[in-house]
ROLO-348167 format. One record per residue (C-alpha): x, y, z; residue in one letter. Coordinates in steps of 0.02 Angstrom, whole numbers, plus 50000, padded with zeros to 5 digits. Each point is the difference from the previous one (the first is absolute). Layout:
ROLO-348167
<site east="X" north="Y" up="Z" type="A"/>
...
//
This chain:
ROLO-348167
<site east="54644" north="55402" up="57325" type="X"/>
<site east="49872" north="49974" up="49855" type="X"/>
<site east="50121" north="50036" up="49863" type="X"/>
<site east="50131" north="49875" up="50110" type="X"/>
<site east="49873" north="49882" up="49984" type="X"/>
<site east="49957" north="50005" up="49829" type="X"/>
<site east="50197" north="49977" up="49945" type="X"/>
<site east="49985" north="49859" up="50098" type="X"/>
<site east="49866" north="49927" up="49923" type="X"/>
<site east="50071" north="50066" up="49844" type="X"/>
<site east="50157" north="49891" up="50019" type="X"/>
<site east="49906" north="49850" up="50048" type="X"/>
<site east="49914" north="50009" up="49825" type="X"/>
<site east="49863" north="50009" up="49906" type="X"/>
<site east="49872" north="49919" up="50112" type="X"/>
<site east="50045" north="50097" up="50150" type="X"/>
<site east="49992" north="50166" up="49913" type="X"/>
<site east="49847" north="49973" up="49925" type="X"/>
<site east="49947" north="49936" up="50171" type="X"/>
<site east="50056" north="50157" up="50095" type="X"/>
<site east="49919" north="50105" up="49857" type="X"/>
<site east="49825" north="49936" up="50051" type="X"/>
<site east="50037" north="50028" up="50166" type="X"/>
<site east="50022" north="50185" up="49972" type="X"/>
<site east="49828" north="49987" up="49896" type="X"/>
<site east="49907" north="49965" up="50155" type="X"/>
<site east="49877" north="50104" up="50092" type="X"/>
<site east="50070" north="49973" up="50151" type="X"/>
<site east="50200" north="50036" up="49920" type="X"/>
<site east="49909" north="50161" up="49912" type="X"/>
<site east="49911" north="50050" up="50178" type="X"/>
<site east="50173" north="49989" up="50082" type="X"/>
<site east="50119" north="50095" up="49861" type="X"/>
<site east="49849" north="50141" up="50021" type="X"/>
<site east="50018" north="49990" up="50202" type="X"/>
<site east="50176" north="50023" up="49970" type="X"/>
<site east="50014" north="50150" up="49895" type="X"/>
<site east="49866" north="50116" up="50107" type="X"/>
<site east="50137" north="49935" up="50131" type="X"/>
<site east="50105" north="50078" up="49900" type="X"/>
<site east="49926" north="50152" up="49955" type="X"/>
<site east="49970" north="50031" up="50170" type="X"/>
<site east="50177" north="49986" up="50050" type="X"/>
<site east="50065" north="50094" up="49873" type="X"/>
<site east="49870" north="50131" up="50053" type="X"/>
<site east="50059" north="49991" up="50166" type="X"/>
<site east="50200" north="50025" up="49976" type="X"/>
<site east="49953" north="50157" up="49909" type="X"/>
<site east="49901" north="50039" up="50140" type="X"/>
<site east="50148" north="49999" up="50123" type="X"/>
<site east="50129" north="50060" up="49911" type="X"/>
<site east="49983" north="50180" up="50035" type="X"/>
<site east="50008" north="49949" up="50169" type="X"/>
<site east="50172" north="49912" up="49998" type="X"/>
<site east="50057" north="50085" up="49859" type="X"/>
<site east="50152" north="50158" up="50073" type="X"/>
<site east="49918" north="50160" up="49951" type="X"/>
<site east="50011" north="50037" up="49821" type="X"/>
<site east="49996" north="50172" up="49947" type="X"/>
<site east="49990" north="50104" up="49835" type="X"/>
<site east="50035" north="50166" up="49956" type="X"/>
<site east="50041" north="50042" up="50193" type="X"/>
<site east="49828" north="49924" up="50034" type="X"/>
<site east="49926" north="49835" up="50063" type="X"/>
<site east="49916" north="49879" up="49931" type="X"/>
<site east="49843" north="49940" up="50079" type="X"/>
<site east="49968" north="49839" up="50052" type="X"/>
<site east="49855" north="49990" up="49872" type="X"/>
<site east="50096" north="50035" up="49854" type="X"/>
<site east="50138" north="49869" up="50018" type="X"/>
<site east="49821" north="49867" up="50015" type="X"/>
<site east="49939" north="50050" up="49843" type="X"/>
<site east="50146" north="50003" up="49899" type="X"/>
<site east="50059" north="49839" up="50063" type="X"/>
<site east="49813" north="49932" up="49978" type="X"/>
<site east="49991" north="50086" up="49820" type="X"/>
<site east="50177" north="49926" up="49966" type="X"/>
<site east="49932" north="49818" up="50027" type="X"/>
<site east="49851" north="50037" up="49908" type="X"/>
<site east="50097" north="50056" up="49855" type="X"/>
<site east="50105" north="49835" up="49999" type="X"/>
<site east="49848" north="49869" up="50029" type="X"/>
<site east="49911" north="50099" up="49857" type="X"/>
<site east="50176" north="49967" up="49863" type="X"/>
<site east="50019" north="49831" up="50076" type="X"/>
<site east="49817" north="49978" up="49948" type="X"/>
<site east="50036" north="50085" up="49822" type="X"/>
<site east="50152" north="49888" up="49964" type="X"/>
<site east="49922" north="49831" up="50046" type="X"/>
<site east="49859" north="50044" up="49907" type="X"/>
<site east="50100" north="50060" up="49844" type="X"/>
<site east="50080" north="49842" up="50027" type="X"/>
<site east="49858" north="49879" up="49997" type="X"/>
<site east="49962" north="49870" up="49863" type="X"/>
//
């Protein structure tokens, strides 16, 4: 909805870009964006949680994998890709 926003305001023009730009520089626009993302985290934390749980059985070599195992490789998975996603925006900065 932010990014929806900001084309908005991009397509309005100058004045309303730069406009919605100091909106995002506000405390209370940098308080919310940080709300959002332990939201986030959290969620993300707790659909690798459950999914051993609705997951069908998986099993490996004729034996099964725990319920623990499928959580951290799904948690280490989405560790892996925040920490590129991190490396490419920051190889990417100005």
């Amino acid at each position: 909805m932010v990014l929806l926003a900001g084309t908005r305001c991009l397509a309005r023009g100058e004045a309303a870009w730069n406009a919605w730009l100091a909106l995002l520089r506000t405390p209370a626009s940098i308080l919310l964006h940080l709300l959002m993302l332990v939201a986030m985290i959290y969620h993300a934390y707790s659909w690798f949680e459950i999914m051993p749980k609705t997951l069908p059985a998986l099993y490996i070599g004729g034996r099964r994998v725990a319920g623990a195992t499928i959580t951290r490789l799904g948690l280490s998975t989405a560790a892996l890709a925040a920490l590129v996603t991190f490396a490419v925006a920051w190889s990417l900065r100005p």
